[in-house]
C-alpha beads as a LAMMPS data file, in Angstrom:
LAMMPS data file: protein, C-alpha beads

90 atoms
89 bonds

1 atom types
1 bond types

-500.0 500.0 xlo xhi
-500.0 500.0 ylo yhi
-500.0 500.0 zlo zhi

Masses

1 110.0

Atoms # bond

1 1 1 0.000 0.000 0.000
2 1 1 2.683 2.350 0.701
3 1 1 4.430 1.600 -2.382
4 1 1 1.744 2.072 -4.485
5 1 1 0.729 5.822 -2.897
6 1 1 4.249 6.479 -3.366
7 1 1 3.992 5.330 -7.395
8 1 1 0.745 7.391 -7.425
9 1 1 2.805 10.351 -6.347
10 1 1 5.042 10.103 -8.890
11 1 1 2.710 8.988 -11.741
12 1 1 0.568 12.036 -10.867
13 1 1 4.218 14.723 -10.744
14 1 1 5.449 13.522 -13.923
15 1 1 2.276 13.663 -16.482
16 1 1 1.874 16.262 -18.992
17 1 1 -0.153 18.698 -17.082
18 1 1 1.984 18.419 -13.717
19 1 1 5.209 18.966 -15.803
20 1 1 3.651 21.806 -17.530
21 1 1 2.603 23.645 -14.179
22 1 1 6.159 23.028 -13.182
23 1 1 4.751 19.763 -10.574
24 1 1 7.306 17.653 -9.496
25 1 1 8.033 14.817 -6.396
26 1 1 10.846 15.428 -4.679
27 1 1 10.552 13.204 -1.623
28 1 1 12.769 10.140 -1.395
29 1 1 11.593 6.539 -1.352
30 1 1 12.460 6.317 1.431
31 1 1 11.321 8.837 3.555
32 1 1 7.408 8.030 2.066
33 1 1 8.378 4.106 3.109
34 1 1 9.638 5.424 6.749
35 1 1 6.673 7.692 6.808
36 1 1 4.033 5.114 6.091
37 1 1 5.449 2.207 8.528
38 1 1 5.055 4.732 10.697
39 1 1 1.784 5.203 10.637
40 1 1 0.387 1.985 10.600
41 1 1 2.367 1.335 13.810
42 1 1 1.075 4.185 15.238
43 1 1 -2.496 2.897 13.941
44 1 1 -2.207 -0.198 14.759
45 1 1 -0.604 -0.317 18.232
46 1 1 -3.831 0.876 19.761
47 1 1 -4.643 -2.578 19.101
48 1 1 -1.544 -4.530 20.231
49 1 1 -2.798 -8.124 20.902
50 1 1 -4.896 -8.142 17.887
51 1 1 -2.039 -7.244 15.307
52 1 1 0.658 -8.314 17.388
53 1 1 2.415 -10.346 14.237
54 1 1 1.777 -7.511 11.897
55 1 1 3.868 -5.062 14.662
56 1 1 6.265 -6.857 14.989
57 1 1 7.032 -6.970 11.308
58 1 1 6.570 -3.079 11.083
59 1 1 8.634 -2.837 14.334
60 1 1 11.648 -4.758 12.490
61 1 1 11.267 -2.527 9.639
62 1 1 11.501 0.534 11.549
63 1 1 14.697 -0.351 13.450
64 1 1 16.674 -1.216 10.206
65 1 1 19.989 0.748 9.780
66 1 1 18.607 2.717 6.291
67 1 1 15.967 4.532 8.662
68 1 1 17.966 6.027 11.459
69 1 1 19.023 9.394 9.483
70 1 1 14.799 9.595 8.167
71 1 1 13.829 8.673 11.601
72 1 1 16.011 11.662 13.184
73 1 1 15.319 14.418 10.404
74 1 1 11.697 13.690 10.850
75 1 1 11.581 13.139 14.398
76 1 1 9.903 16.424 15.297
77 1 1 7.552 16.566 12.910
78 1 1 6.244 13.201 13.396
79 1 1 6.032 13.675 17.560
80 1 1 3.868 17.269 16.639
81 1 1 1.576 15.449 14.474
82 1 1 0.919 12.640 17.185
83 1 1 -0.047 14.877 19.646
84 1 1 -3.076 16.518 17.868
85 1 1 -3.826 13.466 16.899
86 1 1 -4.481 12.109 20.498
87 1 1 -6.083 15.484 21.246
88 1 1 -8.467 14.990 18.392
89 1 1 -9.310 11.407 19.244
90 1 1 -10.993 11.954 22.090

Bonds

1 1 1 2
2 1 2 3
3 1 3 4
4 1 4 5
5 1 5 6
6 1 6 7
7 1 7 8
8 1 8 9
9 1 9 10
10 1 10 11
11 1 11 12
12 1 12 13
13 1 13 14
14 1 14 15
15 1 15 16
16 1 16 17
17 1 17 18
18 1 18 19
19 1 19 20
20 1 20 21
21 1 21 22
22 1 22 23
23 1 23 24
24 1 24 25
25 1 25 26
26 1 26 27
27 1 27 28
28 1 28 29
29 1 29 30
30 1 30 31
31 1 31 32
32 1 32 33
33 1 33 34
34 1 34 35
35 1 35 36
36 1 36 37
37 1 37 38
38 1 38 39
39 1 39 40
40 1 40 41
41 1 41 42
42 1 42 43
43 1 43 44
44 1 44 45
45 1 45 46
46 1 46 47
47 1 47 48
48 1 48 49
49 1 49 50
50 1 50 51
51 1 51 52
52 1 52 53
53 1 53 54
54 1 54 55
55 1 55 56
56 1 56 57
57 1 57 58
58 1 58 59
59 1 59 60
60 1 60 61
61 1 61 62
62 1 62 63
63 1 63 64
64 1 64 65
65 1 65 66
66 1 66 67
67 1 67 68
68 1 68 69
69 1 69 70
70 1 70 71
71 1 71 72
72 1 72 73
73 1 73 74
74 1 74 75
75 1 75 76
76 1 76 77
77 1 77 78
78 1 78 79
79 1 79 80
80 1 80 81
81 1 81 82
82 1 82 83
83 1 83 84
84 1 84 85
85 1 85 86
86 1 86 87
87 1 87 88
88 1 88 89
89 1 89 90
């Protein structure tokens, strides 16, 4: 799933009309793949015992060595967005 949004983004950047307003997807791979494991942690640890095999797979994918520099450029962003998140869900 996060693949594909991330192929969507760059279908949609590079067709004639994006290219001709000047459009264009500048955000690493990797930083949309970082992004999106993420969130489905986030997501689905409210849950833990029910998706306890699908966090730990998301857990091992987080803690591999070609996320550390996303995980600390992002880290304040993604800590900011949590918290009106929980103030939101009520």
């Amino acid at each position: 799933m996060i693949r594909y949004a991330y192929s969507s983004m760059r279908n949609k950047a590079t067709n004639k009309i994006a290219k001709a307003s000047g459009g264009k997807c500048e955000v690493p791979k990797a930083v949309v793949m970082w992004l999106g494991i993420h969130a489905f942690h986030s997501v689905l640890s409210c849950k833990p015992l029910a998706y306890r095999a699908v966090l730990q797979g998301l857990e091992f994918d987080l803690s591999l060595p070609q996320y550390r520099r996303i995980r600390k450029r992002v880290k304040k962003a993604v800590k900011e967005g949590q918290e009106v998140i929980r103030v939101l869900s009520f």
